[in-house]
Each structure stands twice: as structure tokens, then as C-alpha cells.
C-alpha positions, 0 to 999 in steps of 0.5 A: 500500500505504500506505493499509493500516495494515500494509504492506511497503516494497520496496527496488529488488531486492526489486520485482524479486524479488517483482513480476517475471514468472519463467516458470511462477512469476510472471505478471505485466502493466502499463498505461501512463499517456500518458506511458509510466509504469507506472500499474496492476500485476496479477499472480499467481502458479503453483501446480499440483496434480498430478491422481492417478488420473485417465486424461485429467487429470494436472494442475490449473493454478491461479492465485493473485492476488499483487500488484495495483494499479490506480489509473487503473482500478476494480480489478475490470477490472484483475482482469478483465483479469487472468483473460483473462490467465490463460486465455491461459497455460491456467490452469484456476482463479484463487484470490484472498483476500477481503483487503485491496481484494479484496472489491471485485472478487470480488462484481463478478466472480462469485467 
């Protein structure tokens, strides 16, 4: 993040707070380096939509890019992985802003 003229600084409890997996809130996944360090960090969060007047669909299971770093690979496999990710927790959309590094996979991915 220090790469970004404007950036957050996090104390221990507040990574915690903000990058930790919470059930149907948070979601979240690392890759290792060799040597068992954290070495990439995606992550999204949950937002769902209630469905009205619809017979079969009551809700809309929607995910939102939160907090993604990679840094051993490009960011658009990163996000990629974090797709199939949401897929497996029966997400029906992914949402990510064109902000910050974004751009660079939202082209490569189709968004």
C-alpha cells in the first residue's frame, strides 16, 4: 500500500479486524512463499440483496473485492483465483472498483 500516495497503516488488531475471514462477512485466502510466509492476500467481502417478488429467487449473493495483494503473482490470477473462490461459497456476482491496481485485472478478466 505504500506505493499509493494515500494509504492506511494497520496496527496488529486492526489486520485482524479488517483482513480476517468472519463467516458470511469476510472471505478471505493466502499463498505461501517456500518458506511458509504469507506472500499474496485476496479477499472480499458479503453483501446480499434480498430478491422481492420473485417465486424461485429470494436472494442475490454478491461479492465485493476488499483487500488484495499479490506480489509473487500478476494480480489478475490472484483475482482469478479469487472468483473460483467465490463460486465455491455460491456467490452469484463479484463487484470490484476500477481503483487503485484494479484496472489491471478487470480488462484481463472480462469485467
Amino acid at each position: 500500500l505504500k506505493k499509493f500516495p494515500l494509504h492506511p497503516e494497520f496496527k496488529a488488531d486492526e489486520i485482524a479486524h479488517w483482513m480476517l475471514p468472519r463467516e458470511d462477512v469476510v472471505f478471505a485466502f493466502v499463498r505461501e512463499n517456500a518458506q511458509g510466509e504469507v506472500s499474496d492476500v485476496c479477499s472480499f467481502y458479503s453483501l446480499p440483496s434480498s430478491i422481492l417478488g420473485h417465486e424461485k429467487h429470494t436472494l442475490l449473493k454478491a461479492a465485493y473485492s476488499y483487500w488484495n495483494v499479490a506480489t509473487t503473482v500478476p494480480l489478475h490470477e490472484l483475482m482469478y483465483d479469487a472468483l473460483i473462490f467465490a463460486r465455491s461459497y455460491d456467490f452469484d456476482v463479484f463487484n470490484a472498483l476500477n481503483v487503485m491496481e484494479n484496472d489491471d485485472f478487470l480488462k484481463e478478466l472480462k469485467f
